[in-house]
C-alpha positions as CSV (number, residue, x, y, z in Angstrom):
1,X,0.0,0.0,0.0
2,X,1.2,3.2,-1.1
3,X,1.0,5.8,1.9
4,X,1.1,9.4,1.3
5,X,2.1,11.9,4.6
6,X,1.0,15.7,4.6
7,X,1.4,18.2,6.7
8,X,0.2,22.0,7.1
9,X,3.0,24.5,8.0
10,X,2.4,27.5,10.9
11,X,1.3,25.8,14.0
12,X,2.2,22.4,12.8
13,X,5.6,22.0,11.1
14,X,6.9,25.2,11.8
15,X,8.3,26.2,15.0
16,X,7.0,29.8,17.0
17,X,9.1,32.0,15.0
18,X,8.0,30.3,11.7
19,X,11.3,28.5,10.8
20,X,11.8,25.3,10.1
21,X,14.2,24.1,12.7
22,X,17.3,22.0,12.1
23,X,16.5,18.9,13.7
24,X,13.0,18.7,12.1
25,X,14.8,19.3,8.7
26,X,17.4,16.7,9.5
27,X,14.7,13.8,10.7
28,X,12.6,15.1,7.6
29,X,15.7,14.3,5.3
30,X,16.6,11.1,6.6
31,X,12.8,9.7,5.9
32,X,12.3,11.0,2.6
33,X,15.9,9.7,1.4
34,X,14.7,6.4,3.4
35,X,11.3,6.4,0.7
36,X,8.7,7.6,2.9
37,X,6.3,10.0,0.7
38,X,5.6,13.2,2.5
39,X,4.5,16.5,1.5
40,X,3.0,19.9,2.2
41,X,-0.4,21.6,2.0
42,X,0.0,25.1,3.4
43,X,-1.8,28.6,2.9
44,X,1.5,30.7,2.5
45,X,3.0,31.8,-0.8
46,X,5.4,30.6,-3.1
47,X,7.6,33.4,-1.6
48,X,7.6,32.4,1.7
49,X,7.3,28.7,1.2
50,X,10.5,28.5,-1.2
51,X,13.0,29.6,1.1
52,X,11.4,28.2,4.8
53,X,11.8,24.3,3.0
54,X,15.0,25.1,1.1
55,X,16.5,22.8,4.2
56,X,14.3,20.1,3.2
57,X,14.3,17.9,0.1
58,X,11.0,17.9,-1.0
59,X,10.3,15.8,-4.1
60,X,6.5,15.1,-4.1
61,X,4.2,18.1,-5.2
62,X,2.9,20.3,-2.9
63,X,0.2,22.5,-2.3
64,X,-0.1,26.7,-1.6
65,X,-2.1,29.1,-1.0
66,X,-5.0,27.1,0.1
67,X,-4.6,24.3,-2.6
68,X,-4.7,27.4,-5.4
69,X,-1.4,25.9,-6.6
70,X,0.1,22.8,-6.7
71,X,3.5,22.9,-7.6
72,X,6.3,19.9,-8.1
73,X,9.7,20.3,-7.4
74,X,11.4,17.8,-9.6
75,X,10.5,19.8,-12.3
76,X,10.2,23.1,-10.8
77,X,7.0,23.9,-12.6
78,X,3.1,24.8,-11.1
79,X,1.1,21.6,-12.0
80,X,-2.0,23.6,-11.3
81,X,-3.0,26.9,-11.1
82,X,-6.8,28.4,-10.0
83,X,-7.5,31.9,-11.4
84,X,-10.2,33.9,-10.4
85,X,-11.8,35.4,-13.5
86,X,-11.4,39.2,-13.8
87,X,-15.1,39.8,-13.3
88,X,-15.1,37.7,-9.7
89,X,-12.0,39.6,-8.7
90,X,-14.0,43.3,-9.3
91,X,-17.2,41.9,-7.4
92,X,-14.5,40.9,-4.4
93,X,-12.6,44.4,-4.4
94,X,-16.0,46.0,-4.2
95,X,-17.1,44.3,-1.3
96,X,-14.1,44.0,0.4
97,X,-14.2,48.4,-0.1
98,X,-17.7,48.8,1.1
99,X,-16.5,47.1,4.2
100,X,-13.8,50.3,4.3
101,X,-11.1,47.8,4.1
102,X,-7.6,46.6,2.5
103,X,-6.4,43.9,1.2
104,X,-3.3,42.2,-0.9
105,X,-4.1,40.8,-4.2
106,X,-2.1,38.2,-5.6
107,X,-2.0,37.2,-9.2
108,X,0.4,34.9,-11.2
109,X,2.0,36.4,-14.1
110,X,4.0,34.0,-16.5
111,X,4.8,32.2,-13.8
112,X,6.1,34.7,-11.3
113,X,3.6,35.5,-8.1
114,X,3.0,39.4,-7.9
115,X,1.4,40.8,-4.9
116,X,-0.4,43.9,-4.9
117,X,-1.7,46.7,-2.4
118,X,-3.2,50.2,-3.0
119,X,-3.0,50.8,1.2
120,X,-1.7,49.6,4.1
121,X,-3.5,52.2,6.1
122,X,-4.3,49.0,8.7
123,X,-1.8,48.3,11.4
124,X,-1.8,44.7,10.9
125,X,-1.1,44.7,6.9
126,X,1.5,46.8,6.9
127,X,3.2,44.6,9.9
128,X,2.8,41.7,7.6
129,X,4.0,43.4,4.5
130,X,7.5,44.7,6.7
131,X,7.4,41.2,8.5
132,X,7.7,39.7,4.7
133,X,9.8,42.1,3.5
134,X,12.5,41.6,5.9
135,X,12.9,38.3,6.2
136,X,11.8,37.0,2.6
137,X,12.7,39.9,0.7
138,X,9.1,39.3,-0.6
139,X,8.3,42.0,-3.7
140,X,4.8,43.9,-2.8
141,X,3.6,46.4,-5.4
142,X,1.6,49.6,-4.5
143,X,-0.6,50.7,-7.4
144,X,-3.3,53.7,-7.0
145,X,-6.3,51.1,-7.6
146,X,-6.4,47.4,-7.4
147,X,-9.1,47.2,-9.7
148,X,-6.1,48.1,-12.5
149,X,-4.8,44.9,-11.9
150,X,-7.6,42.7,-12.0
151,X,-6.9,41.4,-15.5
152,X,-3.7,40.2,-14.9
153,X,-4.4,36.8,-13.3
154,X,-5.6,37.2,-10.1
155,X,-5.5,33.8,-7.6
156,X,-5.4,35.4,-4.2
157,X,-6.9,38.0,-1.5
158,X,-5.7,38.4,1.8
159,X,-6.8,40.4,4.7
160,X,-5.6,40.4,8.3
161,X,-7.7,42.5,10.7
162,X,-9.3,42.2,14.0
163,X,-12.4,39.1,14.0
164,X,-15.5,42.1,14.3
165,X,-13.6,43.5,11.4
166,X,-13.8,40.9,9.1
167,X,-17.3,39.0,10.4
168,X,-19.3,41.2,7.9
169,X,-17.4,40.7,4.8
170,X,-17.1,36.6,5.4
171,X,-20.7,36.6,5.6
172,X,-21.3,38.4,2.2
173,X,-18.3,36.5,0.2
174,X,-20.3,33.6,0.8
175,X,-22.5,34.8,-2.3
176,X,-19.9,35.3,-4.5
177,X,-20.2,33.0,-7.6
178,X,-16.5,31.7,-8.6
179,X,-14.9,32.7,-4.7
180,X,-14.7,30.8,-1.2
181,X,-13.6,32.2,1.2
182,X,-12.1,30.9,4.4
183,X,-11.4,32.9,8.1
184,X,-9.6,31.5,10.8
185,X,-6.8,32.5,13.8
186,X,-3.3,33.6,12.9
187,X,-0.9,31.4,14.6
188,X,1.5,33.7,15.6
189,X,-1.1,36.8,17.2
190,X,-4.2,35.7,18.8
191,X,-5.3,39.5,18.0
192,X,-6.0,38.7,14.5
193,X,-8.2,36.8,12.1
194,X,-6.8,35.6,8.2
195,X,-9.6,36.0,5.8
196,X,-8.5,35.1,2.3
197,X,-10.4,34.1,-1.0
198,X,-9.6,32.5,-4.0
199,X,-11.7,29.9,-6.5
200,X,-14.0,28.1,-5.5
201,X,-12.5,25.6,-7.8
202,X,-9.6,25.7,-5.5
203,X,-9.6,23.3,-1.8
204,X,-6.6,21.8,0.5
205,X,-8.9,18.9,-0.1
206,X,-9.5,19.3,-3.8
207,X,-4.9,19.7,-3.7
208,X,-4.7,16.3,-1.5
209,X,-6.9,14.7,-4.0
210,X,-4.7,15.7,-7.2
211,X,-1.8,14.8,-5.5
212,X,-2.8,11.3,-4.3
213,X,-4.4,10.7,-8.0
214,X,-1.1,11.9,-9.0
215,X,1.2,9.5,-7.4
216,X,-1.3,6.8,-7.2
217,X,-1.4,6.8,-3.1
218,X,-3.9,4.7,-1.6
219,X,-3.7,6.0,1.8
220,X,-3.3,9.7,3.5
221,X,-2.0,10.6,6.5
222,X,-2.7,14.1,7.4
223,X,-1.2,16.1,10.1
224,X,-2.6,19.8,11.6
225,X,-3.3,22.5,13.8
226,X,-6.3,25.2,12.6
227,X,-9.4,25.4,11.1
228,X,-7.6,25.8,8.1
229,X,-6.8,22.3,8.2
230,X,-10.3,20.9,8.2
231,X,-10.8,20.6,4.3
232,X,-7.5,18.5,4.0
233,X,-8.5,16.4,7.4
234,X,-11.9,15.6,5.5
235,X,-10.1,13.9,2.9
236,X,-7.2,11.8,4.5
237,X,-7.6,8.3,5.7
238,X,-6.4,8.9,9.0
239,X,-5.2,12.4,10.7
240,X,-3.0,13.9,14.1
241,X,-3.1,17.2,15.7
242,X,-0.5,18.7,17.1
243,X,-0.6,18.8,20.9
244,X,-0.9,22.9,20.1
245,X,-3.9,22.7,17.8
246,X,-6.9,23.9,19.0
247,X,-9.8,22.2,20.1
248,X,-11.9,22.0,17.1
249,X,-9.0,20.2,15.2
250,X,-7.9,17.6,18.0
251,X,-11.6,16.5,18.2
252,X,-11.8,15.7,14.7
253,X,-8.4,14.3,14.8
254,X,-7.7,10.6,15.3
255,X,-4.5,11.1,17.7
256,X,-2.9,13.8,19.3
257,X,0.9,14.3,18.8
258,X,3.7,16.5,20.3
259,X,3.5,20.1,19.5
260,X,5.1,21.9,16.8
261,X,8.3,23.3,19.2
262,X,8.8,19.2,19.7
263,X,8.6,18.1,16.3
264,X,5.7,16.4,16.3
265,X,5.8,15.7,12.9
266,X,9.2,14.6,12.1
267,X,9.0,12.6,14.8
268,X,6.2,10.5,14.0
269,X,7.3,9.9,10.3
270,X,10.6,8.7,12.2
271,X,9.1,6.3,14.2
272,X,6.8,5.4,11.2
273,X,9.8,4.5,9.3
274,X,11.5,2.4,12.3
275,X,8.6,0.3,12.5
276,X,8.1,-0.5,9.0
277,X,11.8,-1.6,8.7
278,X,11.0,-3.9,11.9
279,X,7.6,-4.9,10.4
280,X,5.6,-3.8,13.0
């Protein structure tokens, strides 16, 4: 039986500062070079994404931005990209104004992820924007309208504001033809709420199911830590929590494993890999 491992990145493979530490690269390494198949499904960027793993030899596909690409290493190409057609991005940017809030707009241009702002007036995006900047040397546009851009292959929205803040948009995206739209805790500030929308052809699910059909798995092992994680949980055979994840997530989850600042992960694909050598 061909088993597939997945795992989400802040909160679960990641460490507090967002890094991935040595000794979770190292244990990472040594399975993967020992065959066992594991991969990523994580809501950051290419940007950010690229140089956290560079310690770590990935060489199964794996999923961004909410399962809006799918990209394979090996190759170094994006196996799939979801757009969001320029009239869907116009009805988003309109709403997402009427609520008197900013957002960054991602597209995909020939291949290179372009991110776009036309204010950072709110505390909390221009924090993330600097955050990025200095420590990914992540590229963020300022334009006078967003709107300018919406033919240019738009994939992403992100907004990080305060829960009350947000509420009222997440309620109306949910009409949107040709969005979704998901809302949940940043890992790092318990002061904030994510809300981000891209296709509604796009899922961590929908990713975990073209990369299974891909490489012809016949069993999923998921591990998280957030509501973002419920989509991918929904669709693996079997699934951990970190000892970290919240409550919603270890009650759906069918064990609980050490936290993220233990390696949790690594740890369990290590002792995975001892027990298949001793046939256990």
């Amino acid at each position: 039986m061909r088993k597939l491992y997945v795992s989400d990145l802040d909160g679960t493979l990641l460490n507090q500062r967002g890094d991935i530490s040595v000794k979770t690269a190292e244990m990472l390494n040594t399975c993967i070079e020992e065959g066992v198949s594991f991969t990523i499904n994580t809501a950051r960027t290419p940007a950010t994404v690229f140089p956290i793993m560079k310690s770590v030899h990935l060489n199964l596909p794996f999923a961004m931005m909410n399962g809006v690409l799918i990209y394979n290493p090996v190759q170094q190409e994006y196996m799939k990209v979801h757009h969001i057609s320029q009239e869907t991005a116009m009805v988003v940017l309109g709403i997402i104004k009427l609520h008197k809030l900013q957002c960054f707009m991602y597209t995909l241009e020939q291949g290179k992820l372009c991110t776009y702002y036309d204010s950072v007036e709110s505390r909390s995006l221009n924090k993330f924007r600097n955050e990025r900047i200095m420590k990914y040397d992540k590229v963020f546009t300022e334009v006078d309208d967003l709107s300018i851009c919406a033919n240019r292959g738009v994939i992403y929205f992100c907004l990080r504001e305060r829960r009350e803040l947000l509420e009222g948009l997440y309620r109306d995206l949910q009409a949107v033809r040709g969005a979704h739209a998901v809302f949940y805790e940043d890992v790092y500030n318990e002061e904030w709420m994510y809300l981000e929308i891209y296709s509604d052809k796009a899922s961590k699910s929908m990713a975990m199911n073209t990369i299974k059909e891909w490489g012809q798995f016949d069993y999923i092992t998921g591990f998280g830590d957030s509501a973002n994680d419920k989509e991918m949980f929904q669709v693996c055979d079997e699934t951990y929590a970190v000892s970290n994840a919240t409550p919603e997530i270890q009650d759906m989850a069918n064990g609980i494993i050490p936290s993220n600042e233990d390696d949790g992960v690594p740890r369990f694909l290590y002792k995975a890999l001892r027990d298949s050598k001793t046939g256990i």
